[in-house]
VOPAGU-2260 file (C-alpha; in pm, 1 decimal, decimal comma):
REM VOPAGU-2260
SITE   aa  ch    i         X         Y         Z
SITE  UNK   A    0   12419,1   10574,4   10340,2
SITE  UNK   A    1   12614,6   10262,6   10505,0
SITE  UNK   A    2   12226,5   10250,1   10727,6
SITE  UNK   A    3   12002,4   10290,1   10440,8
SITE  UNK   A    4   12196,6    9983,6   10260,5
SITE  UNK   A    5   12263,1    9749,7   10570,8
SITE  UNK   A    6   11876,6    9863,8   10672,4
SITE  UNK   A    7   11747,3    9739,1   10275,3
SITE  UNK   A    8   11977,6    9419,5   10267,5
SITE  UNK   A    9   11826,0    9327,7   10655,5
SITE  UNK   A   10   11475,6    9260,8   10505,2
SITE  UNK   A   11   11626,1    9091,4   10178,1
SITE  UNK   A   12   11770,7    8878,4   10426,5
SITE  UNK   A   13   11460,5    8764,5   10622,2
SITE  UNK   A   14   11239,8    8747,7   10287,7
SITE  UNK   A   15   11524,7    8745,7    9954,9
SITE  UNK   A   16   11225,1    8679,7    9676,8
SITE  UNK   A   17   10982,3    8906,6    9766,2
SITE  UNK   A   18   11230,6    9227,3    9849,3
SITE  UNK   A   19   11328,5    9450,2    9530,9
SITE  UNK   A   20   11397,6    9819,5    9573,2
SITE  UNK   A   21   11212,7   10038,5    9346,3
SITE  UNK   A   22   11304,2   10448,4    9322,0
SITE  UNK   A   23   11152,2   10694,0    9061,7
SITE  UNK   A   24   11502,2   10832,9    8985,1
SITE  UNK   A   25   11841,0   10722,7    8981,6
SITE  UNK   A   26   11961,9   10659,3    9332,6
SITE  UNK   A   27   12302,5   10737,3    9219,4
SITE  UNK   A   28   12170,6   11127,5    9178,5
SITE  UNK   A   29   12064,7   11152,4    9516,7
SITE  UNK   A   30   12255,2   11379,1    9789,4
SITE  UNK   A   31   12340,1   11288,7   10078,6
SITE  UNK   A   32   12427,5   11658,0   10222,3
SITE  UNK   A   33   12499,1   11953,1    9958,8
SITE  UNK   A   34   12679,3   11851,4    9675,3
SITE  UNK   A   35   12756,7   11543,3    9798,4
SITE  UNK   A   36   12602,0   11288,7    9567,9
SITE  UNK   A   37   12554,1   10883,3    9631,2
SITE  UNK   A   38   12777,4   10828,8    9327,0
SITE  UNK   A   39   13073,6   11018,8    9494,1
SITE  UNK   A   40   12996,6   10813,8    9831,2
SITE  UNK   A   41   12998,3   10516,0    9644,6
SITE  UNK   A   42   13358,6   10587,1    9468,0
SITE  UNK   A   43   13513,5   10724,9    9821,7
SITE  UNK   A   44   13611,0   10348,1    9966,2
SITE  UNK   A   45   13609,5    9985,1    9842,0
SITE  UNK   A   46   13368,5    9915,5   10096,1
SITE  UNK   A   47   13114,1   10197,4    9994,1
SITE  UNK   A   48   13171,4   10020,1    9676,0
SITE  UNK   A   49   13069,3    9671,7    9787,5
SITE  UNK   A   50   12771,4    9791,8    9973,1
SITE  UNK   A   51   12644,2    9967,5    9668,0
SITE  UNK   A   52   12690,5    9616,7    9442,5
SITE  UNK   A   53   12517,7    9458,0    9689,6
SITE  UNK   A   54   12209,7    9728,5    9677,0
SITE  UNK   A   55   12204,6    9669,9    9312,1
SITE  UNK   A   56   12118,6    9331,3    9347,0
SITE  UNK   A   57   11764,2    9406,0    9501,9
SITE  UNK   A   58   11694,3    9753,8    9246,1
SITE  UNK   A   59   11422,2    9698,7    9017,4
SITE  UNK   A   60   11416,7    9943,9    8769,7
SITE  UNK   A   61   11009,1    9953,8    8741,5
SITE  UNK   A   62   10925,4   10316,7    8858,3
SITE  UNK   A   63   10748,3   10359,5    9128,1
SITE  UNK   A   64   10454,7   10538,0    8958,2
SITE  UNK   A   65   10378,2   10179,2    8787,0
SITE  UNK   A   66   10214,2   10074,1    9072,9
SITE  UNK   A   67    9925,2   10247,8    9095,2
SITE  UNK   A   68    9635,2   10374,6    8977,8
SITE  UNK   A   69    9441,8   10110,4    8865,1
SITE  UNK   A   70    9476,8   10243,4    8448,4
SITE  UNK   A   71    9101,6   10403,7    8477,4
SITE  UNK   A   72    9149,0   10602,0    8765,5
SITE  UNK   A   73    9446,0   10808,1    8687,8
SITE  UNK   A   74    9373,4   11101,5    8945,3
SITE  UNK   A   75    9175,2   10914,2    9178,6
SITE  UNK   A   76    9443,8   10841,2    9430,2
SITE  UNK   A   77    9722,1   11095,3    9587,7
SITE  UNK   A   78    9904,3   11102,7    9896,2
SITE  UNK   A   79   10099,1   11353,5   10066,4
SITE  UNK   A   80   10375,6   11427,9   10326,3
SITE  UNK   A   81   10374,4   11795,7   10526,0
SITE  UNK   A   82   10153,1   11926,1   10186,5
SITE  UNK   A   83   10360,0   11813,3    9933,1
SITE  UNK   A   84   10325,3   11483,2    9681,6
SITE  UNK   A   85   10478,5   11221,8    9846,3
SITE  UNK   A   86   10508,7   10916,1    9521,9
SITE  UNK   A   87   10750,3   10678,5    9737,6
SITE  UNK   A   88   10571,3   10699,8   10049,2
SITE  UNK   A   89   10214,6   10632,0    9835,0
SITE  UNK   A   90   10283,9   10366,4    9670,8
SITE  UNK   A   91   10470,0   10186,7    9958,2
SITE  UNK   A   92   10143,7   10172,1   10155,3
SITE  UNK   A   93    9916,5   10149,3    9836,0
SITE  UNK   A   94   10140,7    9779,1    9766,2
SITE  UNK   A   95   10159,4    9697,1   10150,6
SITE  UNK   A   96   10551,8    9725,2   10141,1
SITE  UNK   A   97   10775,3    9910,0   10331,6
SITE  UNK   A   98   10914,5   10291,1   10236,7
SITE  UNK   A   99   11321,1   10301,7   10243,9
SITE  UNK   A  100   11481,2   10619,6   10316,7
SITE  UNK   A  101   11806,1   10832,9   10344,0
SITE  UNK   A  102   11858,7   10926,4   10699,4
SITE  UNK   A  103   11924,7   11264,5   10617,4
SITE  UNK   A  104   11686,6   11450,3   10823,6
SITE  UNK   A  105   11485,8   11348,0   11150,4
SITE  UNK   A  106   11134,6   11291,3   11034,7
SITE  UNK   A  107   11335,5   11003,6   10797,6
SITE  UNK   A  108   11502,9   10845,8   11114,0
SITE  UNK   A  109   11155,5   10661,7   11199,0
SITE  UNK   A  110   10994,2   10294,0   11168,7
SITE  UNK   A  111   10675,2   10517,0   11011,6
SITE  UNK   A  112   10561,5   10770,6   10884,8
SITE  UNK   A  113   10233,7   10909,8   10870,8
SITE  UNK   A  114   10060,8   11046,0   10491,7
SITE  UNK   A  115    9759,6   11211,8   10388,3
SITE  UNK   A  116    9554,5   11020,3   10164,1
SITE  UNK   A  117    9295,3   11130,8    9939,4
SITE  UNK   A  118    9092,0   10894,5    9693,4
SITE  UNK   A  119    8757,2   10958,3    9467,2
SITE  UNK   A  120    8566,4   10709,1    9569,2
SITE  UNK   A  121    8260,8   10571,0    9336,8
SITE  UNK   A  122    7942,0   10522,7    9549,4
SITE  UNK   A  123    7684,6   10249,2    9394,3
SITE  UNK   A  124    7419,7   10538,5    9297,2
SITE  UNK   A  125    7757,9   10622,9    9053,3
SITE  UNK   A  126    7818,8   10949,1    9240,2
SITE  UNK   A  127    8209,0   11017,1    9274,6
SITE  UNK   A  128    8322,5   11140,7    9630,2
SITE  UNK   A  129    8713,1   11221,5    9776,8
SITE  UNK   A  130    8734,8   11058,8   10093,2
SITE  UNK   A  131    9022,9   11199,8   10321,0
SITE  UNK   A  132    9225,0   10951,5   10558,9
SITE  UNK   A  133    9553,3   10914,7   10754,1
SITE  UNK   A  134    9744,5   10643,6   10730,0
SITE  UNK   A  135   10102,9   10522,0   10907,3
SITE  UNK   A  136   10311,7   10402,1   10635,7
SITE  UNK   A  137   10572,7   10137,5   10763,6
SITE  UNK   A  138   10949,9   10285,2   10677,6
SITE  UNK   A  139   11314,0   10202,7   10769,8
SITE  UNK   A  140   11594,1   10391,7   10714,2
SITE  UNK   A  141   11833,6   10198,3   10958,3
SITE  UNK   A  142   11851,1    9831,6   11079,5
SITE  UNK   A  143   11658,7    9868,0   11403,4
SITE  UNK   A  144   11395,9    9962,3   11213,8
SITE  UNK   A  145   11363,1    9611,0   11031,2
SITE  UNK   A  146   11340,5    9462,3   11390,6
SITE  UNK   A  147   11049,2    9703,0   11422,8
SITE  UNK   A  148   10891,8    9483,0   11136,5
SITE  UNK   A  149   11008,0    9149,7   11146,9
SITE  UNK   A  150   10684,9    8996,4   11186,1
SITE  UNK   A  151   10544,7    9146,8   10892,1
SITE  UNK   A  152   10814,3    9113,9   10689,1
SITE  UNK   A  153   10787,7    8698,9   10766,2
SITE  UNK   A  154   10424,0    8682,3   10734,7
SITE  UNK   A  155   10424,1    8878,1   10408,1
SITE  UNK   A  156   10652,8    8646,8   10292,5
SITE  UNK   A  157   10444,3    8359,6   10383,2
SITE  UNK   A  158   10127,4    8504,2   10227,7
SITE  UNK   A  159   10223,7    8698,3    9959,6
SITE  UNK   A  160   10057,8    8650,9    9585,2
SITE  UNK   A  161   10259,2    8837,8    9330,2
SITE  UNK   A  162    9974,9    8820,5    9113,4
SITE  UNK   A  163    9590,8    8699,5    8995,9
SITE  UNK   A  164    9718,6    8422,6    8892,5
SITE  UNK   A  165    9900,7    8296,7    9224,7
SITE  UNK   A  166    9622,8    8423,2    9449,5
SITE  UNK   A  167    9378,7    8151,9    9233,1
SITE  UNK   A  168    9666,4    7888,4    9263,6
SITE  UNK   A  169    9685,8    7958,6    9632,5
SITE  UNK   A  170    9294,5    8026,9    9771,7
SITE  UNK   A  171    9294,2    7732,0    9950,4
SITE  UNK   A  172    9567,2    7866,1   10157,1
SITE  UNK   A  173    9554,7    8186,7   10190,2
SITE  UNK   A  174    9144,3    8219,6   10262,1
SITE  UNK   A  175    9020,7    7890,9   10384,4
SITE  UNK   A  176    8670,2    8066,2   10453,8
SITE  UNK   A  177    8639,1    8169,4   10127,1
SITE  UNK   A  178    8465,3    7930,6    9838,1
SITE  UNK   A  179    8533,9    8088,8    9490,9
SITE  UNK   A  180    8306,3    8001,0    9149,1
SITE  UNK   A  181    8433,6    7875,3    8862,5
SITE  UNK   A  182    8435,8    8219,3    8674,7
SITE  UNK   A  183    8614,9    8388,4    8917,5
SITE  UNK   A  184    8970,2    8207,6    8813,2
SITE  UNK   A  185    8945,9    8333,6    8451,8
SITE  UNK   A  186    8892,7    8709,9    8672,1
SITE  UNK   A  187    9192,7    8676,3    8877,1
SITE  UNK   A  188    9373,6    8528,2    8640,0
SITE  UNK   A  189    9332,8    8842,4    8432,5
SITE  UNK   A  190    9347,5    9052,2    8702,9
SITE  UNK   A  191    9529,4    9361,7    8625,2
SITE  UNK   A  192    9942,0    9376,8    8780,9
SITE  UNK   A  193    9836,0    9690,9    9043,2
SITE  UNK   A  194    9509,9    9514,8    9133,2
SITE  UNK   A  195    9665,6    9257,4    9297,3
SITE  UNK   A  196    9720,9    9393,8    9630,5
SITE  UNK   A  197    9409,6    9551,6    9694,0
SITE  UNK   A  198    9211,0    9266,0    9563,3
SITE  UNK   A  199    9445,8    9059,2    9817,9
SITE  UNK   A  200    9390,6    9265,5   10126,2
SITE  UNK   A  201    9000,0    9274,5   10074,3
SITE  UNK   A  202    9003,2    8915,0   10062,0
SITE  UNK   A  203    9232,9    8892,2   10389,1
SITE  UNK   A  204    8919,4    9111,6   10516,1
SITE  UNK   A  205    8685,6    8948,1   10433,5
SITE  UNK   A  206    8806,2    8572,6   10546,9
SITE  UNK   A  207    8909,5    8753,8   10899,3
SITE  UNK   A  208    8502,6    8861,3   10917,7
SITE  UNK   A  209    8415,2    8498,6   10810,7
SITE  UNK   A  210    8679,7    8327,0   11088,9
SITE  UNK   A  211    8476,4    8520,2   11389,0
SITE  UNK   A  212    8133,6    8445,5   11237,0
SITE  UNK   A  213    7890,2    8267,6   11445,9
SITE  UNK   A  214    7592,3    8238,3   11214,1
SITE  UNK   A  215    7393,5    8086,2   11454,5
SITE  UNK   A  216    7416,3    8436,0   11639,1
SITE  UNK   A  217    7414,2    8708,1   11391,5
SITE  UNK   A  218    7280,4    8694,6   11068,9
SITE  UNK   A  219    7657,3    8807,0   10909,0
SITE  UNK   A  220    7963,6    8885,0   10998,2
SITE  UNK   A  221    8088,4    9202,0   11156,7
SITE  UNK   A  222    8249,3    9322,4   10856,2
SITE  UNK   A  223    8637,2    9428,1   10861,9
SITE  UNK   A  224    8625,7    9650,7   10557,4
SITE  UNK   A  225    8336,1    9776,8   10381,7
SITE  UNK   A  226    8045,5    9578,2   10287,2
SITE  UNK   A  227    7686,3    9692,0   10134,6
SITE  UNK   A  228    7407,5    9507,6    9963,9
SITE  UNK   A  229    7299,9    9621,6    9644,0
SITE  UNK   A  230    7016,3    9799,3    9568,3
SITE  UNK   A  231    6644,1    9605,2    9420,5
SITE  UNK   A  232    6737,4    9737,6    9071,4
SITE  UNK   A  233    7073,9    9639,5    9068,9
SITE  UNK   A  234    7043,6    9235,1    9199,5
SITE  UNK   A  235    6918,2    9124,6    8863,8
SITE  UNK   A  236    7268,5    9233,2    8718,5
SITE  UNK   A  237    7406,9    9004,8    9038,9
SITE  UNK   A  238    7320,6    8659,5    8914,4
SITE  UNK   A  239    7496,7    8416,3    8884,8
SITE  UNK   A  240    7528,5    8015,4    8821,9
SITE  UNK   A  241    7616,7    7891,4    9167,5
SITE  UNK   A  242    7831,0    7566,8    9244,4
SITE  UNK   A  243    7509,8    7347,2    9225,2
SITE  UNK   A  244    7418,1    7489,2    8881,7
SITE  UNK   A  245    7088,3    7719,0    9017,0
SITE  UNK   A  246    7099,6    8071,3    8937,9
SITE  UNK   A  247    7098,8    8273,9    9253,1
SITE  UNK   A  248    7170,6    8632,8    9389,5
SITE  UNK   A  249    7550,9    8725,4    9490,5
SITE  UNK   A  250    7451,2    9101,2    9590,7
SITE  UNK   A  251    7635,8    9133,1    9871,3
SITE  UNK   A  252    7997,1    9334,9    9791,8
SITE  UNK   A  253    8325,2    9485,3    9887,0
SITE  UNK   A  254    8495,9    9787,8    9723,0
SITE  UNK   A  255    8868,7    9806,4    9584,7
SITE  UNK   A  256    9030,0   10077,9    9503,2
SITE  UNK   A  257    9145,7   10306,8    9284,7
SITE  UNK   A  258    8859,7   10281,7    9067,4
SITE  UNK   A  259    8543,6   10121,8    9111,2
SITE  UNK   A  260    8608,1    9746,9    9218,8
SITE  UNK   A  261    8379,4    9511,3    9356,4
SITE  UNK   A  262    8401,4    9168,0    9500,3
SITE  UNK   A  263    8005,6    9007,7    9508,4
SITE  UNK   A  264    7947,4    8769,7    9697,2
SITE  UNK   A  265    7680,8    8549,8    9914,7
SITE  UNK   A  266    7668,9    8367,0   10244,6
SITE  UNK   A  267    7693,7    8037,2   10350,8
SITE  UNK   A  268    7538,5    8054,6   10698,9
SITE  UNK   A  269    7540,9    7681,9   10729,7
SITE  UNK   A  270    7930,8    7676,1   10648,3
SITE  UNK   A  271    8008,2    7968,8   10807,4
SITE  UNK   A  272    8167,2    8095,3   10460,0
SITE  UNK   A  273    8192,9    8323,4   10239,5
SITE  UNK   A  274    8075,0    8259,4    9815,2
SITE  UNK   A  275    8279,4    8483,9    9597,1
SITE  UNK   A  276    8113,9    8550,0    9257,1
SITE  UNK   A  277    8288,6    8853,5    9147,0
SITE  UNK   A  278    8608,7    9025,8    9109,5
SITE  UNK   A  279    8676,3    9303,1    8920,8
SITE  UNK   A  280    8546,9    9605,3    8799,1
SITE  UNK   A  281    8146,1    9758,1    8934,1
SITE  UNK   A  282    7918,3    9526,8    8712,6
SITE  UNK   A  283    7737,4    9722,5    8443,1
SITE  UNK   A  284    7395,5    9561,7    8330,5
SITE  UNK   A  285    7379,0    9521,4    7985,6
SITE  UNK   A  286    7274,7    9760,9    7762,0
């Protein structure tokens, strides 16, 4: 317990706004070995006592299930540890954070830990699919884990957008090869609380493919996350006034997920940038 604590107050320390702890249940109630509960560490030494004052600092009491999914696509998103639910572990990777646990058992005494993730995907033809992936979520348990992920933890810090609003205040920034239209800033200004992060990272995407773009030779990026054009019957629902004032064609997109996000947008071959247009939801044409 005196590792999970020192290991959670050793990335407070390195980034103190951005670090909260958030648990489904009561970390009080939690064992540490058979009927051996946190409160009864806590009460068992002044010092247990201080360490636990000091965790309470960083607890937010938002559960952890209030990250994510997106609020139309409950069901769309799960991941799991050795075949069972795993909430914590989910939504640590699904908001790019780090997993904390008790270092009660081995597979917990790691800097990772690897999930099964399954999400229903919505393909453009509006066919759903489930589309099975590992992924390596980053955990501590102890402080040499945090050394593990000091970079990250200082970078995040330096880059992170705690919402719509902040990612508009700080494009300039954050993705200096992307150019944004007007429209877009009421979007992300709206942008729902557990959109944020995956609208973030597909922009970090999408300004790495536009920083090793030569458009002189290839006609567009190589793309670091997904990116398909839109079909002929769909670009009429893609226009949009560009920064000149001309109407023109932003069919190009990204995905976000859970549910059916898009980011449109067009290139600027003789900028080497990226135009975003869009972001939000898969744009329906009008009925």
């Amino acid at each position: 317990m005196a590792d999970f604590v020192d290991a959670v107050r050793a990335v407070a320390a390195v980034d103190r706004t951005g670090t909260a702890l958030v648990s489904e249940v009561d970390i009080k109630s939690l064992e540490i070995a058979d009927g051996y509960p946190v409160g009864k560490w806590i009460g068992s030494s002044p010092k247990n006592h201080d360490r636990w004052r000091r965790l309470l600092a960083l607890r937010n009491r938002s559960p952890v299930r209030s990250v994510y999914p997106a609020p139309d696509a409950d069901g769309h998103l799960e991941y799991r540890y050795a075949g069972e639910c795993a909430l914590g572990l989910g939504a640590a990777h699904f908001m790019d954070g780090l997993a904390a646990s008790l270092p009660v058992a081995s597979q917990w005494q790691a800097s990772s830990v690897g999930v099964r993730r399954a999400e229903l995907v919505e393909h453009d033809d509006g066919s759903l699919d489930f589309v099975y992936e590992t992924a390596d979520v980053r955990h501590i348990s102890a402080p040499p884990h945090v050394d593990e992920h000091l970079d990250w933890i200082r970078q995040s810090s330096l880059r992170m957008a705690a919402t719509g609003r902040q990612i508009w205040e700080r494009l300039a920034d954050l993705y200096p090869r992307l150019q944004f239209l007007p429209r877009t800033e009421a979007q992300l200004s709206d942008l729902d609380p557990r959109w944020v992060v995956p609208v973030r990272r597909c922009l970090e995407k999408l300004d790495a493919s536009a920083a090793v773009w030569d458009p002189a030779a290839m006609p567009e990026p190589e793309w670091r996350t997904r990116v398909t054009p839109e079909g002929e019957t769909r670009k009429r629902v893609c226009r949009f006034q560009d920064l000149d004032g001309e109407l023109r064609t932003f069919h190009l997109h990204a995905r976000f997920t859970p549910g059916a996000g898009r980011i449109h947008f067009r290139l600027i071959g003789e900028e080497g940038k990226l135009r975003i247009a869009h972001v939000g939801g898969k744009i329906r044409p009008d009925l």
